[in-house]
C-alpha positions in Angstrom: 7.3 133.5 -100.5 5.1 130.9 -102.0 7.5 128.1 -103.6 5.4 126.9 -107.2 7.2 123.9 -108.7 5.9 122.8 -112.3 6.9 119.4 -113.9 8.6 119.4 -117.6 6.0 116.8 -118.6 9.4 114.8 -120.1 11.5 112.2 -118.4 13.0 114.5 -115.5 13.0 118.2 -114.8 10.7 121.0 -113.6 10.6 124.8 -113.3 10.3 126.6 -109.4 9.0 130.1 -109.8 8.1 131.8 -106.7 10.8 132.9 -105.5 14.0 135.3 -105.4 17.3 133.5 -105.7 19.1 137.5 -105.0 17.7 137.5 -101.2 18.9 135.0 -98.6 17.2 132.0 -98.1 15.0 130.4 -95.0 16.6 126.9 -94.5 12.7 125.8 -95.1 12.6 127.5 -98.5 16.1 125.6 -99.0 14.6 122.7 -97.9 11.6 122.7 -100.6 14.4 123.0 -103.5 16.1 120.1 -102.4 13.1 118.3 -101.9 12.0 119.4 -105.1 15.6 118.7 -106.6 16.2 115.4 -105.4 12.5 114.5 -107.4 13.1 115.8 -110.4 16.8 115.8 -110.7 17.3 119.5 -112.8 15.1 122.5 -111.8 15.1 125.7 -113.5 14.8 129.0 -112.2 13.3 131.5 -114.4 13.6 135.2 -114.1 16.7 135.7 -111.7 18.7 138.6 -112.1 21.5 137.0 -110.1 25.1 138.5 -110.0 28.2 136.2 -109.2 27.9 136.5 -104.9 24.6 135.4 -105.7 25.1 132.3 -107.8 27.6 131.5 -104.7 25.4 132.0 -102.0 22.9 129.8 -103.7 25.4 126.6 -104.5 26.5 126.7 -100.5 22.9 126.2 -99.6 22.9 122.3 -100.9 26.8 121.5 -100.0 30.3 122.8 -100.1 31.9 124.2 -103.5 32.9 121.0 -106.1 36.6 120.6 -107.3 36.5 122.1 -110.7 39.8 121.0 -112.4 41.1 121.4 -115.8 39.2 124.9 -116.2 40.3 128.0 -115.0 37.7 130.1 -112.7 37.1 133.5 -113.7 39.2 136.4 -112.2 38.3 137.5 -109.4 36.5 133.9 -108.5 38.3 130.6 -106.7 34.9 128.7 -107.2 33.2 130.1 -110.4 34.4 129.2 -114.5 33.1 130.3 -117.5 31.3 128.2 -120.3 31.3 130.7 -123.3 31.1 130.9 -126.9 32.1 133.5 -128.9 29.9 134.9 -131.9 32.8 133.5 -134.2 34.0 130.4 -132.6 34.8 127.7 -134.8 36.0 125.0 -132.4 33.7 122.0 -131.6 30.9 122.8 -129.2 32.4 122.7 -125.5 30.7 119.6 -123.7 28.7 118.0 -126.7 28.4 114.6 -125.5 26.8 112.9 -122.3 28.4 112.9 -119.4 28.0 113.3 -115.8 30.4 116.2 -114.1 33.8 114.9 -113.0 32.6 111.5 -112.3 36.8 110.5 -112.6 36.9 112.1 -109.1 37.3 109.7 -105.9 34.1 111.5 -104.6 32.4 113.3 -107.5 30.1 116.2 -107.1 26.7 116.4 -105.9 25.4 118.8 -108.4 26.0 121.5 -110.6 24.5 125.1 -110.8 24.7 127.4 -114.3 23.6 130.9 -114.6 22.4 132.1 -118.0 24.2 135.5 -118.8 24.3 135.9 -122.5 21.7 133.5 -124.4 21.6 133.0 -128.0 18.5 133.6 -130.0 18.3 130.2 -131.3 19.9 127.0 -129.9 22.1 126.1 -127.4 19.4 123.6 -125.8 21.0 121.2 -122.6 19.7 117.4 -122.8 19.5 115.5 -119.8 18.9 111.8 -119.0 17.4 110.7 -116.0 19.7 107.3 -115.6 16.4 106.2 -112.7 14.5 105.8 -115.3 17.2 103.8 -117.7 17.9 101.7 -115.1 14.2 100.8 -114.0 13.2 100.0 -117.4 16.5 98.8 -118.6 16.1 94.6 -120.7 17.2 92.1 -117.9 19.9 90.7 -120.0 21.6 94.0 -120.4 20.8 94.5 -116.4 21.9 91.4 -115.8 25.4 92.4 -117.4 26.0 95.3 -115.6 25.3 93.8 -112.3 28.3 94.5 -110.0 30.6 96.1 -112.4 33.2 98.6 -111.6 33.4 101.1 -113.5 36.6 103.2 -114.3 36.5 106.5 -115.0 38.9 109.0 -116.0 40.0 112.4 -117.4 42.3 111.2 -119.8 40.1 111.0 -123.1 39.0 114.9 -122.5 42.0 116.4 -121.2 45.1 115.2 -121.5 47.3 117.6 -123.4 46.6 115.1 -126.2 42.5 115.3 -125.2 39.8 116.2 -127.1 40.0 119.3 -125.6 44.2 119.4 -125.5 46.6 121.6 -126.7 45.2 121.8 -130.2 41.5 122.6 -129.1 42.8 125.6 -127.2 44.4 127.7 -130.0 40.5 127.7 -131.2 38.7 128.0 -128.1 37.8 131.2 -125.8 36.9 128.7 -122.6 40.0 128.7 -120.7 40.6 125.2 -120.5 43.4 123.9 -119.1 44.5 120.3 -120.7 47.3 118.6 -118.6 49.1 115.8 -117.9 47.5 115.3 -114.6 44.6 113.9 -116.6 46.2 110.8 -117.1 46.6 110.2 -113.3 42.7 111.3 -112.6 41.1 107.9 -112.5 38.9 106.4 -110.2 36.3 103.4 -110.1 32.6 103.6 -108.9 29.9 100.9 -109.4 28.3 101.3 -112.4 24.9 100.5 -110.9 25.0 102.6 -107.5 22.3 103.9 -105.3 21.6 107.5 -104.6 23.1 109.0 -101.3 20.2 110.8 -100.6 16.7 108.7 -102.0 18.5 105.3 -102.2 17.5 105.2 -105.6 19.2 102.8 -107.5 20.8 104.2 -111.1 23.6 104.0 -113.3 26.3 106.4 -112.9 28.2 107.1 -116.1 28.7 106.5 -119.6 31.3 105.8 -122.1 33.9 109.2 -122.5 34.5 109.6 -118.7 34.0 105.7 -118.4 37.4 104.1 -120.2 36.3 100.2 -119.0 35.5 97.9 -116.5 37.4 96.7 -113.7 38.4 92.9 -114.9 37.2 93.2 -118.4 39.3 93.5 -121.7 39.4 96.9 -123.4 37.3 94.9 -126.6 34.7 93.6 -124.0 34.4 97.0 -121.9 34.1 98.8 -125.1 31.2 96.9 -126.3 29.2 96.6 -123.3 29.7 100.9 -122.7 28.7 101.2 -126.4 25.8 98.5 -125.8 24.7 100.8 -122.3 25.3 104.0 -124.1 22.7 103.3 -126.5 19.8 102.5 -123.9 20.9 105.0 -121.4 20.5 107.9 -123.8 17.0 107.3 -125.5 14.6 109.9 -126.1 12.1 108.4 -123.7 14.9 109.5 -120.7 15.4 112.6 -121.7 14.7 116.2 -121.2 15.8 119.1 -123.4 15.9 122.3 -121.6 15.6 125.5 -122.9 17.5 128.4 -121.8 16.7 132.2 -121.4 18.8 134.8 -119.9 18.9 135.3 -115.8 17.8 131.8 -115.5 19.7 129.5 -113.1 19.6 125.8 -114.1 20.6 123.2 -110.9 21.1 119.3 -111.9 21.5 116.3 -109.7 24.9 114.7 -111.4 23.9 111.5 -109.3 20.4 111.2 -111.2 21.4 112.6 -114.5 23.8 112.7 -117.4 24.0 115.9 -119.9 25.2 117.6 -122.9 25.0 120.7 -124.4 24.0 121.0 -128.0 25.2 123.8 -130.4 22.6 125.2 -133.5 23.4 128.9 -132.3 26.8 129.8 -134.9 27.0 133.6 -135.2 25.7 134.2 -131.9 27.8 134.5 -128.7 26.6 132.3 -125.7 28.3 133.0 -121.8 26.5 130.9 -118.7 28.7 131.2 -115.4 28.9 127.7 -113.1 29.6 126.3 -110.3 30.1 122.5 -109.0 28.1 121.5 -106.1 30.4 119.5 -104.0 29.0 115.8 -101.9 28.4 116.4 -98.4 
C-alpha cells in the first residue's frame, strides 16, 4: 500500500489516495496520515466505500471518540450523529458559519471525521481556514491586541433552548438536535492565541459564535475586537473550499482550522455521518 498525498494548491488541505480505509491499518500507514494531517490540517479520502464500523475504526486510530453534545447519535451508534438535509428542508443550513468543533469544552476535540453518504449534485461545499496562516500573517497591531487574551467560549448562542438552533429551529429541522439548558452552563476559556499540542505551532483558536468575549474585557470591547479578528481570520487567502463526492471521508485538525458548511443544493437531499476525534 503505497500512501500518495496531493496538496489542494489553496491555503490548507490535500487529498491521500492510495489506500483502503475498509481494511485495518498498519500503525506505519497510520502514522503517514497523521503526519500528513498534522501538515495540512484537512485530508480527503476519495473513493471509500466505508460502512459505519469502518468510519469508527478509522477515528480510534488518531485518539479516543470526542464528546458530541447537543446532537443525538444515530441508533444503533454511542459515538456516530447525523448531519442531513432533506430534499425539502426549509430551515437555515445546519453549521453555516465558522467555527471550530466544541471549542466551549474544557478540552476540546482533536479532530473531526465525516463520511459522505448521500451528496448533492450541486453545492454543499465545506470552507476551511487554516488559523497558522492568519496568525503568521496577521497586522502587528491587531497581533499585538490579541496577545495574551482569554478567550471564553460557550454553547449558549447555538443551543440554548432559545439558540439559534433551539426549540424553534427543530420543528423545521430533520438533524436531531438537541437544544438545552445545559448550554448555558457549557463555558470554558482558552488562549486565544495557543500553540498546537502536537507541532507547536502557534494559531488562533476560535472565532466569534462559540467565542462570547474576553476574559477582563467589556461585552462592547470583546465584541469589537472578535468582529475586528473575524474579518482577518476568515479571508480568502486562508481558505480552502472542499468539494464533496459520495464515499469520501473528510478528516480536519480543529486545532489548525475553522469551518463551515455552505448550502446552494435546495431540492436535493444531503446525509454525511461524523464522528469527533477526541484530544489524547
Amino acid at each position: 500500500m503505497t500512501l500518495e498525498v496531493k496538496p489542494s494548491g489553496e491555503a490548507c488541505g490535500a487529498t491521500v489516495t492510495g489506500i483502503d480505509l475498509t481494511t485495518p491499518l498498519t500503525p506505519e500507514t497510520v502514522a503517514e496520515i497523521r503526519s500528513a494531517w498534522l501538515a495540512h490540517h484537512v485530508l480527503a479520502f476519495p473513493d471509500q466505500a466505508m460502512n459505519d464500523d469502518d468510519l469508527e475504526r478509522f477515528t480510534l486510530y488518531f485518539g479516543p471518540f470526542g464528546d458530541d453534545p447537543f446532537i443525538a447519535s444515530i441508533p444503533g451508534r454511542d459515538h456516530i450523529i447525523a448531519v442531513k438535509r432533506e430534499a425539502d428542508e426549509t430551515a437555515p443550513v445546519f453549521a453555516e458559519s465558522w467555527h471550530t468543533d466544541w471549542s466551549f469544552q474544557k478540552t476540546p476535540p482533536a479532530g473531526t471525521c465525516l463520511f459522505g453518504i448521500t451528496i448533492p449534485p450541486m453545492g454543499g461545499d465545506t470552507l476551511f481556514a487554516n488559523q497558522h496562516l492568519a496568525l503568521e500573517n496577521m497586522p502587528d497591531e491587531l497581533r499585538t491586541k490579541l496577545e495574551g487574551k482569554i478567550a471564553i467560549h460557550s454553547a449558549r448562542v447555538p443551543y440554548a433552548k432559545e439558540g439559534v438552533y433551539g426549540e424553534a429551529d427543530a420543528q423545521n429541522r430533520s438533524m436531531d438536535i438537541r437544544a438545552s439548558a445545559d448550554a448555558l452552563a457549557a463555558e470554558h476559556k482558552h488562549p486565544i492565541i495557543r500553540k498546537h499540542p502536537e507541532t507547536g505551532r502557534e494559531g488562533i483558536f476560535g472565532c466569534v459564535g462559540y467565542v462570547v468575549g474576553f476574559e477582563g474585557m467589556s461585552e462592547a470591547e470583546s465584541m469589537a475586537l472578535l468582529a475586528e479578528l473575524y474579518v482577518w481570520q476568515t479571508r480568502e487567502e486562508f481558505q480552502y473550499r472542499h468539494k464533496w463526492r459520495e464515499n469520501m471521508l473528510v478528516m480536519w485538525d480543529n486545532r489548525s482550522v475553522l469551518h463551515m458548511a455552505t448550502g446552494g443544493y435546495d431540492g436535493h437531499a444531503r446525509l454525511l455521518h461524523r464522528t469527533t476525534i477526541g484530544a489524547s
